[in-house]
C-alpha positions in Angstrom: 32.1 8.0 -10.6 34.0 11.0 -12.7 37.4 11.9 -10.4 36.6 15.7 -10.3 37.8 16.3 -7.3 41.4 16.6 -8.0 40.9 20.8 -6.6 39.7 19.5 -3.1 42.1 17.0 -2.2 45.4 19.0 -2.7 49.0 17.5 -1.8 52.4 18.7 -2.2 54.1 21.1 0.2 52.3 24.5 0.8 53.9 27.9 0.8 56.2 28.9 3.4 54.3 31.8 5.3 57.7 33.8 5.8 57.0 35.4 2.2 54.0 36.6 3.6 56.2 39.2 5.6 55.0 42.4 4.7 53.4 41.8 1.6 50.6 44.7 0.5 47.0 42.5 0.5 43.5 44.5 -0.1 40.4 42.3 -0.7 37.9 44.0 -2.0 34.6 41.7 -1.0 30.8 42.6 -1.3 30.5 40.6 2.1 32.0 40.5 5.4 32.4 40.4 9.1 30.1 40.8 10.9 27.6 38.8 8.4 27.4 34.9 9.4 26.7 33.1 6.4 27.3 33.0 2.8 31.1 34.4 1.4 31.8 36.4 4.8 32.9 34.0 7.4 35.6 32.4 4.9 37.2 36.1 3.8 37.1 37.0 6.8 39.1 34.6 8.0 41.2 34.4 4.9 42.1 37.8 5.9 43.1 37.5 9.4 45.0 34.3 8.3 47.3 36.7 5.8 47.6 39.2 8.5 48.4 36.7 11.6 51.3 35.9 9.1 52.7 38.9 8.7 50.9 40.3 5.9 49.9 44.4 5.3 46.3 43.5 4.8 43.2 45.7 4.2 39.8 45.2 3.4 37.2 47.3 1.4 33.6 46.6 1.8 29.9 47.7 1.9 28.3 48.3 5.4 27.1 44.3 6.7 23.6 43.2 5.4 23.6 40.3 4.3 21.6 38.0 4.5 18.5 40.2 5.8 19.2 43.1 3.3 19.1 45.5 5.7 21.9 47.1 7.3 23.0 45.6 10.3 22.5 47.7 13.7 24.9 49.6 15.1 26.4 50.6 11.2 23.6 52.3 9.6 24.8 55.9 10.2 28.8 54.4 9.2 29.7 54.1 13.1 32.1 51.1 11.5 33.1 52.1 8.4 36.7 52.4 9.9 38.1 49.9 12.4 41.3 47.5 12.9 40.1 43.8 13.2 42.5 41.4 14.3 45.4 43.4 12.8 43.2 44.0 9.6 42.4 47.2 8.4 38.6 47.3 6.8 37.1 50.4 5.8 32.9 49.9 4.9 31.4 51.8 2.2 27.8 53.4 2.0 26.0 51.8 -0.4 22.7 51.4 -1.4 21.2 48.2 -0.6 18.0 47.4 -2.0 15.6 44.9 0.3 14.2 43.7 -3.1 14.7 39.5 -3.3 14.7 39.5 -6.5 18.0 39.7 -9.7 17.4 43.3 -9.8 17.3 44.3 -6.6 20.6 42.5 -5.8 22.2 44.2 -8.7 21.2 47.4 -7.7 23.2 46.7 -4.6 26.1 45.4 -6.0 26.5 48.4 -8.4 25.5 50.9 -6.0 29.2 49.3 -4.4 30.7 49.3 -7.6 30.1 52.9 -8.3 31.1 53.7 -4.3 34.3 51.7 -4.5 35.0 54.1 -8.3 34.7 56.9 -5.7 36.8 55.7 -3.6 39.8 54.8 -5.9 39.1 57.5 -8.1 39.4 60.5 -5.1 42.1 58.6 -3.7 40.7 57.4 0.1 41.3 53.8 -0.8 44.9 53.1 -2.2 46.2 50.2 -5.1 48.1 47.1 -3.4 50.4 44.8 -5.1 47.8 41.7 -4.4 44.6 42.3 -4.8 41.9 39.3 -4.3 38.5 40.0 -4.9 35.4 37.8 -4.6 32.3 36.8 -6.4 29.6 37.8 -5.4 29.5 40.2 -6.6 31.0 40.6 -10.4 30.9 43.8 -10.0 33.7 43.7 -7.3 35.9 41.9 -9.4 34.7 44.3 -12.5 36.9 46.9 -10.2 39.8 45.0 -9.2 41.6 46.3 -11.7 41.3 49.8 -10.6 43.3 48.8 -7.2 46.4 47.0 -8.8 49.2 48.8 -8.5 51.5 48.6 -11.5 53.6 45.2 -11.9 50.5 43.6 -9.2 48.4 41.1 -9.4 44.7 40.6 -8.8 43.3 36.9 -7.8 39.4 36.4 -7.4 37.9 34.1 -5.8 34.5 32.3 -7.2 32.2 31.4 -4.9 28.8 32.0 -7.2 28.6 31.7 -11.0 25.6 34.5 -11.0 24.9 34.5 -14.6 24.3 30.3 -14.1 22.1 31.0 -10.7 19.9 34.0 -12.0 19.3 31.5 -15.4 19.2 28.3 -13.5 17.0 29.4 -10.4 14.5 31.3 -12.4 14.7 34.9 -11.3 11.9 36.6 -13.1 14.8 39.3 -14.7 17.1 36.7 -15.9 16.0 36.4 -19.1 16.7 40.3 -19.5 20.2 40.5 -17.9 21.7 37.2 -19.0 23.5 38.8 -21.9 24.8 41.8 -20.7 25.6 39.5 -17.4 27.4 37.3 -18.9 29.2 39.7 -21.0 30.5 41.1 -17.6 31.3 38.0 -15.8 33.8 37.4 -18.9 35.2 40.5 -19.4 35.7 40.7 -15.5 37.2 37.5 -15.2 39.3 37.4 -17.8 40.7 41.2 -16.0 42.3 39.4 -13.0 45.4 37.3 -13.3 44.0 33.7 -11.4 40.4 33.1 -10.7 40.0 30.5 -7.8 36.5 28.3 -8.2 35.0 25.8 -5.6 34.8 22.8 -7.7 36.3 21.1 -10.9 32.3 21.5 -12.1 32.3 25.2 -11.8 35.7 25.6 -13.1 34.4 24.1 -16.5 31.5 26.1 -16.3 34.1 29.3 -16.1 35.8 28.1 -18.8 32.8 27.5 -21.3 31.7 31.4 -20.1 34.8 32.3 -21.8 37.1 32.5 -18.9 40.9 32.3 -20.0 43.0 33.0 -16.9 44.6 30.3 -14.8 41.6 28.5 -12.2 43.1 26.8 -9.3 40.7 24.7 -7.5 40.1 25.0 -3.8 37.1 25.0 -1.4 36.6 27.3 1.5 38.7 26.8 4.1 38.1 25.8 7.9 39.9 27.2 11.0 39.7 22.9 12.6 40.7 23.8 15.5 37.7 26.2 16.1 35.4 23.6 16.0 35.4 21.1 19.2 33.6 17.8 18.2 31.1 17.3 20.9 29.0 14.2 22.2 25.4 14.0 20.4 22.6 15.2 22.6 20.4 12.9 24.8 17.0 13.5 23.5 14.1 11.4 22.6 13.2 14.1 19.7 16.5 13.9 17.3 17.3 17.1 15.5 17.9 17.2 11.6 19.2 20.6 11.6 19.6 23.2 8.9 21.9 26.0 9.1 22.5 28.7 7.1 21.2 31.5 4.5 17.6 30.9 3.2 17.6 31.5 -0.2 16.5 30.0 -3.2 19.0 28.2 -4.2 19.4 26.3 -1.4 16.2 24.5 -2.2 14.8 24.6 1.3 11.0 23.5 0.6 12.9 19.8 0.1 13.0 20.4 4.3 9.8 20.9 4.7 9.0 18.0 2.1 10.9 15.3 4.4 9.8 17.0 7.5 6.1 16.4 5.8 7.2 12.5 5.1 8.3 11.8 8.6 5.5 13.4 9.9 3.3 11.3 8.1 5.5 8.2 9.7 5.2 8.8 13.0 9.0 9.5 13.2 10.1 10.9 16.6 12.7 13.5 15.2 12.4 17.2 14.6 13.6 19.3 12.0 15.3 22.6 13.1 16.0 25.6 10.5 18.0 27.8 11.4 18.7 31.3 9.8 17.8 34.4 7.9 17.5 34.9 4.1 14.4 36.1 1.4 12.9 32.4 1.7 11.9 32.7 5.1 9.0 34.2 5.4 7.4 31.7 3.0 9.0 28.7 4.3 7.6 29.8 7.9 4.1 30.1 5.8 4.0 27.2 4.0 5.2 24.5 7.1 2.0 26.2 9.2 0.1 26.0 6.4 1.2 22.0 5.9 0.9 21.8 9.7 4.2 20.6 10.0 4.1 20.6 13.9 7.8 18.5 13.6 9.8 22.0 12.0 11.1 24.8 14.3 12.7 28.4 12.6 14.9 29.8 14.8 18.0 32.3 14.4 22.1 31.3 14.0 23.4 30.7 17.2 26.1 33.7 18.3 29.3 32.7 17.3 30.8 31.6 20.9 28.3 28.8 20.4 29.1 27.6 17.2 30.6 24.0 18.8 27.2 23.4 21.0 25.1 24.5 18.0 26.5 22.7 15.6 26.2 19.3 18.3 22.7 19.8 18.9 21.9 18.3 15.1 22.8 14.9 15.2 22.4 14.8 11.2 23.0 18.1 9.5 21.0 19.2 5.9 22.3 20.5 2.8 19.7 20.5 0.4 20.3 22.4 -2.6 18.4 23.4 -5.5 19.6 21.0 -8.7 19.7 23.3 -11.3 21.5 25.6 -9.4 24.4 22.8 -8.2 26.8 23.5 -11.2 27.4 27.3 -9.9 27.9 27.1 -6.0 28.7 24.8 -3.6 27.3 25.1 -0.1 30.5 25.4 2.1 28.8 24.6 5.4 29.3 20.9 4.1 33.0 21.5 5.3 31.8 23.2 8.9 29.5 19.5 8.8 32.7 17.6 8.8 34.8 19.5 11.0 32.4 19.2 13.8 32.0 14.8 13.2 28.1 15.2 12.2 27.3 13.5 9.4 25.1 15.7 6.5 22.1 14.7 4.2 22.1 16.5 1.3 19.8 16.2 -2.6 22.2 16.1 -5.1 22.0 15.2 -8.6 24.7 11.9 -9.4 28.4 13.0 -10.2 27.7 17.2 -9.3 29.8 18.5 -6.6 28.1 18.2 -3.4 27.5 14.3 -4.5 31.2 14.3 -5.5 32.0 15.7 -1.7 29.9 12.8 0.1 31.5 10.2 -2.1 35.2 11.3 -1.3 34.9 12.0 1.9 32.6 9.1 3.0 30.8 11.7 5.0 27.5 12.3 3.7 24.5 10.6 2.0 23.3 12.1 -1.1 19.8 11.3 -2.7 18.2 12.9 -5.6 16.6 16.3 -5.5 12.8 16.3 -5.1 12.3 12.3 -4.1 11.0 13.2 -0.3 10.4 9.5 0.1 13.8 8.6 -0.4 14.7 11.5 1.5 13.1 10.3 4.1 14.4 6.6 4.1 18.1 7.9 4.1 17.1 10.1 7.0 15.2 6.9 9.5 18.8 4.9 8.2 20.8 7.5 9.7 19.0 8.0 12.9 18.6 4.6 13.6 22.3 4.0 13.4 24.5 5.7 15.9 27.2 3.9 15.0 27.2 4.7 11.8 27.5 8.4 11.9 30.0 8.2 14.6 31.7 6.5 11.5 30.3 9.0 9.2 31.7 11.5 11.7 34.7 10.9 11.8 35.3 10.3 8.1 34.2 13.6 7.4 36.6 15.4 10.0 40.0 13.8 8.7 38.7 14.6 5.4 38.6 18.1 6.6 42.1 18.0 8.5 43.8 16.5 4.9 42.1 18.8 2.7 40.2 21.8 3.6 41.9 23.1 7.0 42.4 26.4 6.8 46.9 26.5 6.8 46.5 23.9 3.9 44.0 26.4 1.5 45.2 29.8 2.5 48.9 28.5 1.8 47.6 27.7 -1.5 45.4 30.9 -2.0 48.6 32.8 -1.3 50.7 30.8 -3.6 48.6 31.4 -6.6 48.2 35.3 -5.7 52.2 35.7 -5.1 53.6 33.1 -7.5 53.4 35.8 -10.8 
C-alpha cells in the first residue's frame, strides 16, 4: 500500500482557539444550511465552530437547493436571506438555479452566484474580511474570493470537488466543450487564494498537475463526535445495508441496485435502504421496479434530531462511488460511518482514497467497482459476523476521535487561514 494518507492522520499540537478572538471570518460557499448533504453540513459547522470560539464570522450564500435543485420552501421569495445562526451572520443571495442535471445547467447556477455575489461586493451590501475561506463547489465562488479580501488578508479555499476531473471523468455530455475554459478557471482561481485545502493526498496531486501553485494542506471534513451517539444494532430478521446521502452520478449508485439484484438472486434475508435526494433518483427508483428488486426501499434523509437512530438502523452502511470519478472527491459520510461504530462497504479502485480510508482506519471493506458478485460476498461476510463489525465499529470511531473530530480539523483549518 502507497502511505498517502499523511493529510488524514494529523499530529502535533493544534492552534490555541484564543487567537480566534475577534478575528473577521466571511465564507463565501455555494452551499449551506439548511441543505443536508454534500459541502453544507461541514461549512456549516465549520462556521459555528469559528464563531463558538470567538470569531466575527459571516456567511454569504445562494438561497438552499441543493440537492433537489429547487429552492427550498419557506426561502423562495428571500424570507431568509438575512438571519443570525448560532452567532453566525449569513446573508442568502437570489440566484438563478437551473433544475437542469446536467454540466451546464449546474454552471448556469453557479455563475448566476458568481455574477450576484459581483453585485454584492461591487454596491457594497456585503463587506471584505481579513480571512476569507471559500469552497469548491463551486469555482466560481473561489473565482470571487478575491474580491472580499481586505488589503493585507488572506483567502483559504477549501476543495471538496475537482469539477474539471468529475465533468471529464463522469461523462457529462458538455464536458468535452467546457473542459478548457474550465480548467483554465479552476487554475487561475486557485492559484488567486493564498492556501487551498483538498480532501486527500490523491486530489492534492491532481491540484498540483492542474497547475495549482499555492500551499495544499491536507484535511478531511470534520465531525462534531460527540453529536453522534453509537447505538445498539437493530433486532430485525431483515438486516438493512443502508445508503445515505446525495444521488448523483458520481456516486455510482446503480452498484446498489447491482448487489441488491445479487442477493436477491441468493435468497439473502437483508434489505437495501437508499436514502436521499439528488438527479439520479428518479432513474434509480425506475430501473430497481423495472429489475423487480422487491429487496430495495427509497426513502428521504431522516430530520436531523434523528441522525443517531438513523444512522443505527443500517447495520452495514454503503459508499459506492463511481471509479473514474474517485481521484476528485471523496465521499465524507465515510467519516459520519465511523463516528456512529457501523462499519461501511464501499467499491473502490486499489490504493485511491476511499480504499486508502478503509485500510487505515480498519473500518471498512473495499472491493472493486462493478464486480456485484464480490460485492455481494463482502456483504453475506459482514452480515453474518456480528462480531466483526462491532470490531469494525469501533475501529472506525477512534479513528475518527484521533483524526477527523471536529476541534482537531478546524484548529488546523484556522491555523493555515491565520498563520500568513
Amino acid at each position: 500500500m502507497n502511505a498517502p494518507l499523511t493529510g488524514l492522520t494529523p499530529t502535533g499540537d493544534a492552534a490555541d482557539p484564543e487567537s480566534l478572538r475577534g478575528a473577521d471570518i466571511l465564507i463565501l460557499s455555494a452551499y449551506y444550511h439548511p441543505e443536508p448533504t454534500g459541502s453544507a453540513p461541514p461549512i456549516t459547522d465549520l462556521s459555528f465552530w469559528l464563531a463558538k470560539n470567538g470569531a466575527d464570522v459571516r456567511v454569504l450564500t445562494g438561497r438552499p437547493s441543493y440537492p433537489a435543485r429547487r429552492v427550498f420552501e419557506g426561502y423562495r421569495r428571500g424570507e431568509r436571506d438575512t438571519e443570525q445562526l448560532n452567532e453566525v451572520a449569513v446573508r442568502r443571495l437570489g440566484h438563478y438555479v437551473s433544475e437542469s442535471p446536467g454540466l451546464l445547467g449546474r454552471f448556469a447556477t453557479e455563475f448566476s452566484l458568481l455574477a450576484r455575489l459581483a453585485a454584492a461586493r461591487a454596491l457594497g451590501g456585503a463587506k471584505p474580511a481579513r480571512h476569507v475561506i471559500c469552497v469548491c463547489p463551486s469555482v466560481f465562488v473561489v473565482a470571487a474570493a478575491g474580491l472580499f479580501r481586505r488589503r493585507g488578508g488572506r483567502v483559504l479555499c477549501i476543495v471538496h470537488d475537482i469539477q474539471s476531473g468529475l465533468g471529464r471523468s463522469l461523462g457529462f455530455k458538455a464536458a468535452n466543450l467546457v473542459l478548457g475554459p474550465l480548467r483554465a478557471v479552476e487554475m487561475r482561481a486557485y492559484n488567486g487564494c493564498d492556501v487551498l485545502v483538498a480532501l486527500s493526498d490523491e486530489m492534492a496531486d491532481e491540484l498540483r498537475r492542474l497547475g495549482v501553485s499555492r500551499p495544499i494542506v491536507v484535511l478531511p471534513p470534520q465531525i462534531d463526535i460527540g453529536e453522534l451517539t453509537p447505538l445498539p444494532e437493530p433486532a430485525d430478521e431483515a438486516p438493512a445495508l443502508l445508503y445515505s446521502g446525495n444521488l448523483g452520478r458520481k456516486q455510482g449508485l446503480d452498484q446498489v441496485l447491482a448487489l441488491a439484484g445479487a442477493l436477491q438472486a441468493r435468497g439473502s434475508r437483508a434489505r437495501i435502504v437508499i436514502r436521499g435526494q439528488g438527479s439520479e433518483r428518479a432513474e434509480l427508483e425506475r430501473q430497481a421496479a423495472a429489475d423487480g428488486l422487491t429487496n430495495v426501499a427509497f426513502e428521504d434523509l431522516a430530520p436531523r434530531e434523528r441522525l443517531n437512530e438513523a444512522m443505527a438502523e443500517g447495520i452495514v452502511h454503503l459508499a459506492p462511488q463511481h471509479p473514474d470519478g474517485a481521484t476528485f472527491a471523496v465521499p465524507s459520510k465515510v467519516f459520519s460511518i465511523m463516528a456512529a461504530e457501523r462499519p461501511f462497504l464501499a467499491t473502490a479502485r486499489r490504493a485511491s482514497p476511499l480504499w486508502n480510508i478503509a485500510q487505515v482506519s480498519r473500518a471498512g471493506v473495499c472491493v472493486e467497482p462493478y464486480q456485484p458478485e464480490a460485492l455481494a460476498d463482502a456483504a453475506e461476510q459482514l452480515l453474518a459476523d456480528p462480531a466483526l463489525r462491532r470490531r469494525m465499529g469501533k475501529s472506525g470511531r477512534a479513528y475518527v476521535a484521533r483524526n477527523v473530530d471536529r476541534e482537531i480539523v478546524c484548529r488546523r483549518l484556522w491555523d493555515a487561514l491565520s498563520e500568513g
